[in-house]
LODO-813841 format. One record per residue (C-alpha): x, y, z; residue number from 1. Coordinates in nm, 4 decimals. Example, Ala and Ser with C-alpha at 12.3 -4.5 7.8 and 13.67 -1.06 7.14 Angstrom:
BEGIN
{c1 = 1.2300 | c2 = -0.4500 | c3 = 0.7800 | nr = 1}
{c1 = 1.3670 | c2 = -0.1060 | c3 = 0.7140 | nr = 2}
***
This chain:
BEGIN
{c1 = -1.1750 | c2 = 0.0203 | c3 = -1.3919 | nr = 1}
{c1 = -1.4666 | c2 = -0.1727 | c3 = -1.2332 | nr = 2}
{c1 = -1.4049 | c2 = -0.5045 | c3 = -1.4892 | nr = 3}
{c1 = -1.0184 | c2 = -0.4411 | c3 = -1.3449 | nr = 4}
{c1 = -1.1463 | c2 = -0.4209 | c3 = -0.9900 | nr = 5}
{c1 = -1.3848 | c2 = -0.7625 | c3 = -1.0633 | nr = 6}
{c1 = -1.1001 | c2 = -0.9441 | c3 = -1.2703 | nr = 7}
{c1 = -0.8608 | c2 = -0.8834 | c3 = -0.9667 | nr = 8}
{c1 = -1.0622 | c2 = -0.9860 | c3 = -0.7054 | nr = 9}
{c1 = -1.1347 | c2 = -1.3239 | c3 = -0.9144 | nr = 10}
{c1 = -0.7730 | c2 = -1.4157 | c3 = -1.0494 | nr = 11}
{c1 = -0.5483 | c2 = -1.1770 | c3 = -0.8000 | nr = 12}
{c1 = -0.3021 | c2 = -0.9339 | c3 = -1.0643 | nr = 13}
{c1 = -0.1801 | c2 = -1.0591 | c3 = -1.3565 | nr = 14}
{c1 = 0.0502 | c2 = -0.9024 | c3 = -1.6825 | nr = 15}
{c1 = -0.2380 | c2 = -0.8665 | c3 = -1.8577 | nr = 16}
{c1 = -0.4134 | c2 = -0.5684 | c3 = -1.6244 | nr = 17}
{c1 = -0.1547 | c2 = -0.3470 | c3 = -1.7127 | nr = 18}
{c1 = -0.2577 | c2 = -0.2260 | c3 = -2.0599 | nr = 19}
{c1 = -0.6011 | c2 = -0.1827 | c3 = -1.9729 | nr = 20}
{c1 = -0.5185 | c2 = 0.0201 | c3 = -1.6761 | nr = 21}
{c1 = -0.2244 | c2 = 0.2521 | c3 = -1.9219 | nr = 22}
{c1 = -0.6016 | c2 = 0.2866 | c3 = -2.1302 | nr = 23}
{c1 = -0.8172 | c2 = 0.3634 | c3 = -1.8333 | nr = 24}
{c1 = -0.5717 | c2 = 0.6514 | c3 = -1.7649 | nr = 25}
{c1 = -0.5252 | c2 = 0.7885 | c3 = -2.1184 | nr = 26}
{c1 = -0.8951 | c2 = 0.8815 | c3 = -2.1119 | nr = 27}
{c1 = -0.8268 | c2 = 1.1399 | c3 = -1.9130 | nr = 28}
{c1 = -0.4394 | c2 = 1.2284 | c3 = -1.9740 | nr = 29}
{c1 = -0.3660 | c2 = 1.1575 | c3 = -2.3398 | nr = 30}
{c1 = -0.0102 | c2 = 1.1832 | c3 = -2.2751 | nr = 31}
{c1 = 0.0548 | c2 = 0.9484 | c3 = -2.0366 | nr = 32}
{c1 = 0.4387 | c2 = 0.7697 | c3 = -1.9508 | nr = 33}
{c1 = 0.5602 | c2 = 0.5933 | c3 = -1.6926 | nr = 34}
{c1 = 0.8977 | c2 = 0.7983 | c3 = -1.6995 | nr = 35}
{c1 = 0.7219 | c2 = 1.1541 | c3 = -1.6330 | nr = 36}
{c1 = 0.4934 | c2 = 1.0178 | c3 = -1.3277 | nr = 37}
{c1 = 0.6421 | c2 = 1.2233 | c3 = -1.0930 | nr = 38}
{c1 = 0.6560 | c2 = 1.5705 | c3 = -1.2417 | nr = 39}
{c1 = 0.3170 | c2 = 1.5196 | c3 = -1.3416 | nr = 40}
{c1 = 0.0143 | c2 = 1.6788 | c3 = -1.1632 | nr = 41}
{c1 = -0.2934 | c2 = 1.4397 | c3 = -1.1410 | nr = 42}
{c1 = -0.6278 | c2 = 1.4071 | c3 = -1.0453 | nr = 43}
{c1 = -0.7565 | c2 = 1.2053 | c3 = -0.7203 | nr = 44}
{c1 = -0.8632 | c2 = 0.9345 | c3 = -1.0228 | nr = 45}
{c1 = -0.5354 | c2 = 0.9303 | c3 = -1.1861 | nr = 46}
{c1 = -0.3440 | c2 = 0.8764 | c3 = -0.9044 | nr = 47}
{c1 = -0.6028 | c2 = 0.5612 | c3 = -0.7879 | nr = 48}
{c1 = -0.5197 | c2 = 0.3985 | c3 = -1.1445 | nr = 49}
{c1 = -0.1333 | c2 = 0.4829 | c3 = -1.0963 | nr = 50}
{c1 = -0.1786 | c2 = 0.2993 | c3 = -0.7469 | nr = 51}
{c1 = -0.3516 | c2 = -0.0109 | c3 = -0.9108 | nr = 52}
{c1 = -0.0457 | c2 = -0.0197 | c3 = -1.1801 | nr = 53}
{c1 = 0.2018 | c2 = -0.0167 | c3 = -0.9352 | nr = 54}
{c1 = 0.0514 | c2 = -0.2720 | c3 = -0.7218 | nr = 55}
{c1 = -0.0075 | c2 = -0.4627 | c3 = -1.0666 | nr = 56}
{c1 = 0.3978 | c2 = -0.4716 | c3 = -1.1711 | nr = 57}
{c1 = 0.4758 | c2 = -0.5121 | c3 = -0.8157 | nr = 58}
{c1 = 0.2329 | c2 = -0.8248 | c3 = -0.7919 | nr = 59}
{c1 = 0.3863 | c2 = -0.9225 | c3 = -1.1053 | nr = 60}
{c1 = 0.6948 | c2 = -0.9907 | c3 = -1.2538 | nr = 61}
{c1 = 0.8454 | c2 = -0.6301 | c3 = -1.2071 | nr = 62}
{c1 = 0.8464 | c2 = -0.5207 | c3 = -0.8759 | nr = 63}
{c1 = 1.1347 | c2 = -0.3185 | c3 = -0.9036 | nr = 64}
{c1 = 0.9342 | c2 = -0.1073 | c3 = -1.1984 | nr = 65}
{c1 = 0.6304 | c2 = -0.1076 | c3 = -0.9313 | nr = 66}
{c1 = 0.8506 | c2 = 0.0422 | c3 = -0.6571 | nr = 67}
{c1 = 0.9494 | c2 = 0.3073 | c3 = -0.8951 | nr = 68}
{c1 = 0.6223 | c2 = 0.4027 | c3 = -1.0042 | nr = 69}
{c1 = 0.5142 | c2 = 0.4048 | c3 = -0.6311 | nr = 70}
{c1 = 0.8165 | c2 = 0.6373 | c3 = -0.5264 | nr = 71}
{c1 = 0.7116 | c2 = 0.8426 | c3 = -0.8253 | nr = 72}
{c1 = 0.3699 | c2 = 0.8863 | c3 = -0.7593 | nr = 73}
{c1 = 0.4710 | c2 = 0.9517 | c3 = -0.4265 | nr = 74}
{c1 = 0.7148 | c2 = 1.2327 | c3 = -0.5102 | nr = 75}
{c1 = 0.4257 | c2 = 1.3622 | c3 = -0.7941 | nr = 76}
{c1 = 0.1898 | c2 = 1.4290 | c3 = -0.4675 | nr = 77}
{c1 = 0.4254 | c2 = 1.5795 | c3 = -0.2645 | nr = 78}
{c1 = 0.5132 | c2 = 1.8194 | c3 = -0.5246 | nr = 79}
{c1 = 0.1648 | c2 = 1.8719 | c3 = -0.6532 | nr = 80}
{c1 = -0.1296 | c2 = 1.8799 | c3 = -0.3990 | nr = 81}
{c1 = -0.0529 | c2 = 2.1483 | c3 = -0.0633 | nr = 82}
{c1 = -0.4192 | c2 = 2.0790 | c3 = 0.0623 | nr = 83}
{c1 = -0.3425 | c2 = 1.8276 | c3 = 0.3717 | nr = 84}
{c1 = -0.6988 | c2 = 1.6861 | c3 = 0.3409 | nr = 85}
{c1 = -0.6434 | c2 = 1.6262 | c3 = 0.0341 | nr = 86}
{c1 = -0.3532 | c2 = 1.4569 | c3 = -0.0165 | nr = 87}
{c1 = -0.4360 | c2 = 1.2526 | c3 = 0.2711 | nr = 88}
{c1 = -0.7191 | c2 = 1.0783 | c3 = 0.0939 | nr = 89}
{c1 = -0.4996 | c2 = 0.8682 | c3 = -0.1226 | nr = 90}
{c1 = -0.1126 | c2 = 0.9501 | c3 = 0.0852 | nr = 91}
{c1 = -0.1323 | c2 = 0.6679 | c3 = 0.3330 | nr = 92}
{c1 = -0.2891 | c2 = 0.4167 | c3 = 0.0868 | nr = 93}
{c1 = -0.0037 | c2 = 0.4657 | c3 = -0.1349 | nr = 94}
{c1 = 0.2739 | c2 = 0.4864 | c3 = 0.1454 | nr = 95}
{c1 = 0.0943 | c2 = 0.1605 | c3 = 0.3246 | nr = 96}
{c1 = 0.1433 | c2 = -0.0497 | c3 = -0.0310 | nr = 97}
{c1 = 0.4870 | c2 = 0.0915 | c3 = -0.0746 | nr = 98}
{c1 = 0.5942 | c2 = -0.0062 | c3 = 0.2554 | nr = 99}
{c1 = 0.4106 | c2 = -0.3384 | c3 = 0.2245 | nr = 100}
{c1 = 0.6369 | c2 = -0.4157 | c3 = -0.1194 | nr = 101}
{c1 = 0.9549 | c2 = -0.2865 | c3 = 0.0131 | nr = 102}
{c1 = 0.9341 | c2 = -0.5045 | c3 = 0.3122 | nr = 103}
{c1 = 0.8680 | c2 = -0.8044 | c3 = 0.0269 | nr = 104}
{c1 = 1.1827 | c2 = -0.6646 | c3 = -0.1576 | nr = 105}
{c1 = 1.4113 | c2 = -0.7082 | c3 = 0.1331 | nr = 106}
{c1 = 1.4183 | c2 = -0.3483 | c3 = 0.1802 | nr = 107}
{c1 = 1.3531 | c2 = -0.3100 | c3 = 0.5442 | nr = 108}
{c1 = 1.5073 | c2 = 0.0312 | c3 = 0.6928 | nr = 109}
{c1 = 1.3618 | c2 = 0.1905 | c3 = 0.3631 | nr = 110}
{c1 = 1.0004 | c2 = -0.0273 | c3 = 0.4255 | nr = 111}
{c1 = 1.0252 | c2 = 0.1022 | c3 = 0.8269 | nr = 112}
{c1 = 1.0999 | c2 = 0.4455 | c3 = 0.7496 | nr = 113}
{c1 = 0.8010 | c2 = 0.4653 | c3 = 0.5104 | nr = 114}
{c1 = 0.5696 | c2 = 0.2922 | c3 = 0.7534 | nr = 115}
{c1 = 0.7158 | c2 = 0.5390 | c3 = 1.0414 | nr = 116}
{c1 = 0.5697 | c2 = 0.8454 | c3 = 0.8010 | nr = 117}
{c1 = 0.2540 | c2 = 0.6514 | c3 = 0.7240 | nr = 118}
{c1 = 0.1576 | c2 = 0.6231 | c3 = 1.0400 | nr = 119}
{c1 = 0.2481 | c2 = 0.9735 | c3 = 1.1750 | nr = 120}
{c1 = 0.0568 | c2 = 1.0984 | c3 = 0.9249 | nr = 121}
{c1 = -0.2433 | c2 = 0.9433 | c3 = 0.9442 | nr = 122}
{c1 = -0.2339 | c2 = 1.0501 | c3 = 1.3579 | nr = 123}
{c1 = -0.2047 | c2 = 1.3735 | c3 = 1.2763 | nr = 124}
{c1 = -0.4361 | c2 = 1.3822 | c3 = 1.0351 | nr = 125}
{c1 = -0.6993 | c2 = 1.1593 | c3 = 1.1908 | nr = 126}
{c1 = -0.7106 | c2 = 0.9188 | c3 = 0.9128 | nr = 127}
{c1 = -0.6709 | c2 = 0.5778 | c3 = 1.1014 | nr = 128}
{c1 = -0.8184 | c2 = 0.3217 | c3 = 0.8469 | nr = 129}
{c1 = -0.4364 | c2 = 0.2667 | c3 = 0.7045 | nr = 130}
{c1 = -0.2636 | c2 = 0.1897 | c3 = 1.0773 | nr = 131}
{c1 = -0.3979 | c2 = -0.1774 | c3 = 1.1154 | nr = 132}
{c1 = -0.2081 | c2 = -0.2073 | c3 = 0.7700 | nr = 133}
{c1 = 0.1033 | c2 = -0.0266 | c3 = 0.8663 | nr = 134}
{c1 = 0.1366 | c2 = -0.2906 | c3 = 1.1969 | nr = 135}
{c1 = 0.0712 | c2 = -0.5397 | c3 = 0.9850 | nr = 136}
{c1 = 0.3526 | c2 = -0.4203 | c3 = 0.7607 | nr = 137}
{c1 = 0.6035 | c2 = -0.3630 | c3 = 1.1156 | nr = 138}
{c1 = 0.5343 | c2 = -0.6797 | c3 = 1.2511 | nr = 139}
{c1 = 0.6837 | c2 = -0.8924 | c3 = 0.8697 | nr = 140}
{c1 = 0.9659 | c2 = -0.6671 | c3 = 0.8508 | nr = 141}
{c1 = 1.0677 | c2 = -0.7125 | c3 = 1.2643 | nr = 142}
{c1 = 0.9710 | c2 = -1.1396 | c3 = 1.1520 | nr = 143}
{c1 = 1.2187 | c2 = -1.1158 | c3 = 0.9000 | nr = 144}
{c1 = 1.4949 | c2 = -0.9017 | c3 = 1.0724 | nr = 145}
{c1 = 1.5157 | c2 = -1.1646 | c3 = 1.3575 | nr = 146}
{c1 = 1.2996 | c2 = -0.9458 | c3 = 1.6099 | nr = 147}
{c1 = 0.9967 | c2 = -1.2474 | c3 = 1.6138 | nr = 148}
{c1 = 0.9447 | c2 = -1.1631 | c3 = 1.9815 | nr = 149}
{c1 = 0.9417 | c2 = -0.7554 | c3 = 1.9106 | nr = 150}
{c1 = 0.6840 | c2 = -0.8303 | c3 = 1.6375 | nr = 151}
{c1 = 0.4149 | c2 = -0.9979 | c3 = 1.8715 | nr = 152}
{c1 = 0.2305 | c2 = -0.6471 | c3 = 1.9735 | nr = 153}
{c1 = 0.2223 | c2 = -0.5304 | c3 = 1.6232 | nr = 154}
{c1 = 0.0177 | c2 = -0.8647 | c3 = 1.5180 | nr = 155}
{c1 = -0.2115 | c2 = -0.7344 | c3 = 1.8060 | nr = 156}
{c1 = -0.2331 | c2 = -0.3503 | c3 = 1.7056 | nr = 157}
{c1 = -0.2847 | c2 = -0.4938 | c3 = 1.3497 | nr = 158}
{c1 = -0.6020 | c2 = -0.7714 | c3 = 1.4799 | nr = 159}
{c1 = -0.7659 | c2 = -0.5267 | c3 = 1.6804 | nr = 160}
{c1 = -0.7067 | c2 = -0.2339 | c3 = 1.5068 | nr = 161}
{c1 = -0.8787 | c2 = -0.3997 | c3 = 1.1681 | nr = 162}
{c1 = -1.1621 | c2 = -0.4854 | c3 = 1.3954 | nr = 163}
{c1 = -1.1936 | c2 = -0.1464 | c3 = 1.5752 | nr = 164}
{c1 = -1.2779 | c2 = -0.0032 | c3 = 1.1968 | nr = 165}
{c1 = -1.4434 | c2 = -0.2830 | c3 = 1.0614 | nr = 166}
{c1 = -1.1812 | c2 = -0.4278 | c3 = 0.8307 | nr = 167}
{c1 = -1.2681 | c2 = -0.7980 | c3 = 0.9361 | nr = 168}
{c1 = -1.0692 | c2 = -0.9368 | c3 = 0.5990 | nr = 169}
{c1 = -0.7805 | c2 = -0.7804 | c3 = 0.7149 | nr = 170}
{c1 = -0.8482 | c2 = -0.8420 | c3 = 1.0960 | nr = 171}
{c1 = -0.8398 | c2 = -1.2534 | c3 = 0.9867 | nr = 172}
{c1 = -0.5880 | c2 = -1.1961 | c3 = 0.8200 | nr = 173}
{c1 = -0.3781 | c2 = -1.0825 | c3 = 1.0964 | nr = 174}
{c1 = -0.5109 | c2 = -1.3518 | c3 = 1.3228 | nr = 175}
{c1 = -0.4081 | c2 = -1.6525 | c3 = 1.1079 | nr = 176}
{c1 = -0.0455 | c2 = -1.4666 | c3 = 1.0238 | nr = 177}
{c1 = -0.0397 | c2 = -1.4142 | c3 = 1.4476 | nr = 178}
{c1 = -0.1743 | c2 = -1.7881 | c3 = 1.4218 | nr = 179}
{c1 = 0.1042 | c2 = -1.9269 | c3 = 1.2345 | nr = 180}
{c1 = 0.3846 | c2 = -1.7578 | c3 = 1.3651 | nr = 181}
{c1 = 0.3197 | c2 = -1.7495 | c3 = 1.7237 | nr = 182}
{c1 = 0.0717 | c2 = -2.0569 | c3 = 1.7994 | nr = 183}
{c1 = -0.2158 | c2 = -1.7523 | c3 = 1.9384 | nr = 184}
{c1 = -0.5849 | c2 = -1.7110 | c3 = 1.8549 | nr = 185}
{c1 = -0.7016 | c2 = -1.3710 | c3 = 1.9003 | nr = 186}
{c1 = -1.0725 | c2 = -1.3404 | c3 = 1.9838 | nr = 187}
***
């Protein structure tokens, strides 16, 4: 997983992660397939490597696979882990990638409604680290449904919100997408 991790970080996804991460998870689950993801129990590792393949096919060639495997994964936890705590510690990293690749897929009420239950989630559950994401995530989706104007505060929640927890990659992010599309520099 780590030379996965590495390899990503130096080349972005490619085809070729794929295979290594369908052997990463066979270490531990022998019986692995794509088609029984969500009727499957799995283990807080597991369900990391399922996230990294689904971000893999959807930064790929197959993002419609990637979806899939991200509603399936989705539907696995909700049917398999009843401990709140727990489910939150992987929940709204999943949901936020989801809603980030629906919203790239054109899929906008789906991509809102998905970000709506992200973020009441992770308010109820304390878990704020995914929020700067999820207004990230808002604020494209309002961009490219014609509400540019609507979209300025969520650029804002997104900037200060990564800098409030220390996410300064994302908060730059956010400042040269609020940059380009509205002419402001946060400071």
């Amino acid at each position: 997983m780590s030379k996965v991790h590495i390899c990503w970080h130096k080349e972005g996804f490619t085809s070729e992660y794929l295979p290594m991460l369908v052997d990463i998870i066979r270490i531990t689950n022998k019986d692995f397939d794509f088609g029984t993801v969500a009727r499957t129990r799995f283990t807080f590792s597991e369900r990391t490597v399922i996230n990294q393949m689904a971000l893999n096919l959807c930064s790929t060639e197959n993002m419609s696979d990637g979806l899939r495997l991200f509603e399936d994964l989705i539907r696995s936890m909700d049917r398999y882990i009843v401990d709140e705590t727990e489910k939150m510690r992987m929940y709204a990293t999943v949901l936020y990638n989801y809603s980030k690749f629906l919203g790239l897929a054109k899929r906008h009420e789906e991509a809102l409604a998905t970000i709506d239950l992200g973020e009441e989630l992770c308010v109820k559950h304390n878990h704020l680290r995914e929020l700067p994401g999820f207004a990230i995530n808002r604020s494209y989706i309002m961009r490219e449904t014609g509400e540019k104007d609507r979209s300025l505060p969520y650029h804002a929640q997104a900037y200060y919100g990564s800098m409030l927890i220390g996410r300064l990659d994302n908060a730059e992010i956010a400042k040269e997408k609020t940059k380009e599309h509205f002419g402001i520099v946060f400071s």
